[in-house]
Backbone bond lengths (Angstrom), bond angles and torsions (degrees), N, CA, C in turn:
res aa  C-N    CA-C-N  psi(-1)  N-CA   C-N-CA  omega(-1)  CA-C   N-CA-C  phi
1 X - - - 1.441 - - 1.529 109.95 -
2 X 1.256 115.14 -41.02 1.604 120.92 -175.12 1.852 100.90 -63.52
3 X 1.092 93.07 -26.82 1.617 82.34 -164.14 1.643 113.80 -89.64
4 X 1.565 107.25 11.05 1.198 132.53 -176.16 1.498 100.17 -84.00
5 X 1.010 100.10 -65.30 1.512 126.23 -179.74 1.210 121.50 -59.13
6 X 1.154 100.98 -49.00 2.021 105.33 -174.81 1.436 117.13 -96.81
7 X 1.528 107.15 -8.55 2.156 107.69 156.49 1.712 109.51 -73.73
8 X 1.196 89.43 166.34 1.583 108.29 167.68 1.687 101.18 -156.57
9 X 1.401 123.09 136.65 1.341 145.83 150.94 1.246 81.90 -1.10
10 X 1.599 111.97 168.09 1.586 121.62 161.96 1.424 100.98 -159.22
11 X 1.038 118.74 152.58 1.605 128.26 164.78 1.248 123.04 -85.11
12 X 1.591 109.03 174.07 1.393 99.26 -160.15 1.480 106.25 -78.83
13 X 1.391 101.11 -59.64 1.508 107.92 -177.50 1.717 106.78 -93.98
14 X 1.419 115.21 166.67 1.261 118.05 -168.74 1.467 104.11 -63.49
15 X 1.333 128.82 142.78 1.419 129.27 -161.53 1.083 144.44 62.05
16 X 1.383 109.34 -11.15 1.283 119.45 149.52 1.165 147.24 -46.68
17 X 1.228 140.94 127.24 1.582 131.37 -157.03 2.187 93.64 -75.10
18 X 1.305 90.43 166.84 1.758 103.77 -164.32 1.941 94.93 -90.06
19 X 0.876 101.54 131.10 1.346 119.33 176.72 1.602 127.71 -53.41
20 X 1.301 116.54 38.47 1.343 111.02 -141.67 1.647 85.63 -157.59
21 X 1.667 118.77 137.24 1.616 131.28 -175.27 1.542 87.24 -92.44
22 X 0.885 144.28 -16.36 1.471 138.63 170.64 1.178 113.64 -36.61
23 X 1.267 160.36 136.36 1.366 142.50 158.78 1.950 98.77 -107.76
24 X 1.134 107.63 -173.89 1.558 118.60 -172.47 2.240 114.23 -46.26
25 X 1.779 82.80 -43.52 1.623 83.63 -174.04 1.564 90.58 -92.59
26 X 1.285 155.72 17.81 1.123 139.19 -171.08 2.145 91.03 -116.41
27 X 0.911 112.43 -37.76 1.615 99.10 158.34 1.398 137.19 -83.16
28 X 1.577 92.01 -9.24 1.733 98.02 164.20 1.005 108.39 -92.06
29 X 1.292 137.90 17.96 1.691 134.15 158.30 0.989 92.23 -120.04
30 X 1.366 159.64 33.22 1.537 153.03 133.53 1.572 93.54 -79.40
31 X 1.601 123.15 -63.42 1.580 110.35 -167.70 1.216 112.38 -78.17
32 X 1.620 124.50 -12.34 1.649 99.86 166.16 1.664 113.94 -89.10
33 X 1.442 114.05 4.81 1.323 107.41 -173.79 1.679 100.05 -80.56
34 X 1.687 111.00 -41.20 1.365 111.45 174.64 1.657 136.38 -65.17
35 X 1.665 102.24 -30.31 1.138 115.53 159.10 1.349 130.97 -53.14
36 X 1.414 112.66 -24.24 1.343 118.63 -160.89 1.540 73.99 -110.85
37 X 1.168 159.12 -60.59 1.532 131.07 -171.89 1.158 113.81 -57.84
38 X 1.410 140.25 -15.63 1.452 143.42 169.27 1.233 111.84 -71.30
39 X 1.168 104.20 -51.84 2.300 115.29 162.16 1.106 89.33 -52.27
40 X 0.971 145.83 -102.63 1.160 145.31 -166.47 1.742 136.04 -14.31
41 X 1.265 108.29 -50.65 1.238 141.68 165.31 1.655 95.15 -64.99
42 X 1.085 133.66 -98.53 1.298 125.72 172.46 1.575 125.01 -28.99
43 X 1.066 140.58 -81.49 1.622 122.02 145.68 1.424 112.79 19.99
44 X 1.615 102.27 -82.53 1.705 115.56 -162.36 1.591 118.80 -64.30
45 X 2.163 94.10 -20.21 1.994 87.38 -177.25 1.468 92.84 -79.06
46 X 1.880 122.43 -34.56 1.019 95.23 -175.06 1.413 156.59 -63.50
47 X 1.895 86.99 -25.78 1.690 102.56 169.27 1.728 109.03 -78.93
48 X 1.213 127.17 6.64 1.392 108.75 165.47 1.432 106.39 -99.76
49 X 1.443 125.58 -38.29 1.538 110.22 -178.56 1.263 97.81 -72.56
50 X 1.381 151.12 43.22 1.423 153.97 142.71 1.747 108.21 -95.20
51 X 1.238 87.45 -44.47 1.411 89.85 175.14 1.723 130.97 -61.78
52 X 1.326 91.15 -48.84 1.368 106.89 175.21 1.906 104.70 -70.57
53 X 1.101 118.79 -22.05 1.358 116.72 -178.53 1.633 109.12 -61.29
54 X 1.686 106.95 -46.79 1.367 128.57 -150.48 1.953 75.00 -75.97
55 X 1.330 110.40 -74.35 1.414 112.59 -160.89 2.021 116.79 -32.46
56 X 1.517 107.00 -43.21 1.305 121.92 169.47 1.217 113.85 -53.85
57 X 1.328 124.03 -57.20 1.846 119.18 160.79 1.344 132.13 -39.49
58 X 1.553 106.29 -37.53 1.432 124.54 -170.36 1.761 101.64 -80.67
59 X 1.548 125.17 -50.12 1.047 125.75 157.43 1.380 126.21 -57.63
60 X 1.360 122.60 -7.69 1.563 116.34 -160.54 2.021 95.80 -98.27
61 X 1.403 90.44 -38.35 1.341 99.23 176.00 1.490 130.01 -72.36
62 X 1.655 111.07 -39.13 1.537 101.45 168.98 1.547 95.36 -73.06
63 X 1.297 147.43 -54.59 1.389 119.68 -174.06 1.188 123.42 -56.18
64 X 1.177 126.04 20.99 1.510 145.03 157.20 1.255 113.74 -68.94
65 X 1.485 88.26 -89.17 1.781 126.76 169.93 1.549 91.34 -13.22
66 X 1.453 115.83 -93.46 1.190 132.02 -168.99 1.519 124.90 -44.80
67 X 1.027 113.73 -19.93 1.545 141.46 -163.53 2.166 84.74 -83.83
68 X 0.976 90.23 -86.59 1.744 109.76 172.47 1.491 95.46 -49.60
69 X 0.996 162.52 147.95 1.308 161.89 143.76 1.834 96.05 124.78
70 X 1.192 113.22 -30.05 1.709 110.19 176.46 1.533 92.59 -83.18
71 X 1.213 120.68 -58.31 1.921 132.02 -177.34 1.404 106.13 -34.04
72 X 1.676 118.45 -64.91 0.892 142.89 149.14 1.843 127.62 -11.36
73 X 1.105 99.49 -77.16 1.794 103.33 154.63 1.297 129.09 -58.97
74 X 1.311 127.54 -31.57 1.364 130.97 178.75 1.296 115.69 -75.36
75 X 1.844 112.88 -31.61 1.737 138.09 177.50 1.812 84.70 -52.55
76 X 1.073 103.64 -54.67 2.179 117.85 -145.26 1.269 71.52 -62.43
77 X 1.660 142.30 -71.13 1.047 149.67 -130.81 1.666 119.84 -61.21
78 X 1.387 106.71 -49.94 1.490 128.84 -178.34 1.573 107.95 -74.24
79 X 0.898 124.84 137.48 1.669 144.16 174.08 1.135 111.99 -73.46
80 X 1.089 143.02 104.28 1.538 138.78 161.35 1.416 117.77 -97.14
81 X 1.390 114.24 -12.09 1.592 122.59 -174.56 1.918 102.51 -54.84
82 X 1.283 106.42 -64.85 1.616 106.78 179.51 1.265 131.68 -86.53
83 X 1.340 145.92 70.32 1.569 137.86 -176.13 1.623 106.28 -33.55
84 X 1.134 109.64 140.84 1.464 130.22 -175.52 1.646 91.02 -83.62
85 X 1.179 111.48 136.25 1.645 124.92 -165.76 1.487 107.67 -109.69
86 X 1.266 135.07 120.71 0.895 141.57 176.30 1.292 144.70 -109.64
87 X 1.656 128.34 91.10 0.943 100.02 -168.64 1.647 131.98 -84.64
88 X 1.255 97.59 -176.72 1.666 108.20 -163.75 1.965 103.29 -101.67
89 X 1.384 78.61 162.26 1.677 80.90 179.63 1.455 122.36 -90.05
């Protein structure tokens, strides 16, 4: 980006005008056109690693949910009322 900003056209020989139909405001709407796709670009990664943050929570928790709720059924499932009696030798 800096190097967007901090060139200018140049001529060939010293004093020479810069080779380029651009005039002063016609390259300052080249670097704010790029700047603003870099804003831009930045903006957009940030609202997706938000996104993806939110989505990871949302998954982290029903595989919770579900996690506990299988534990849960298997608890209901097993008998604890009678110990299995064993005899000895």
């Amino acid at each position: 980006m800096s190097f967007i900003w901090l060139t200018t056209p140049q001529g060939g020989a010293e004093g020479e005008a810069p080779h380029t139909s651009l005039g002063d405001s016609g390259i300052l709407v080249i670097r704010l056109t790029l700047s603003a796709i870099l804003g831009l670009g930045g903006i957009y990664g940030i609202l997706v690693l938000q996104t993806f943050d939110r989505f990871g929570e949302r998954m982290e928790k029903a595989w919770e949910l579900r996690i506990r709720a299988s534990m849960d059924q298997r608890m209901a499932a097993m008998d604890f009322s009678a110990p299995e009696s064993h005899s000895g030798p």
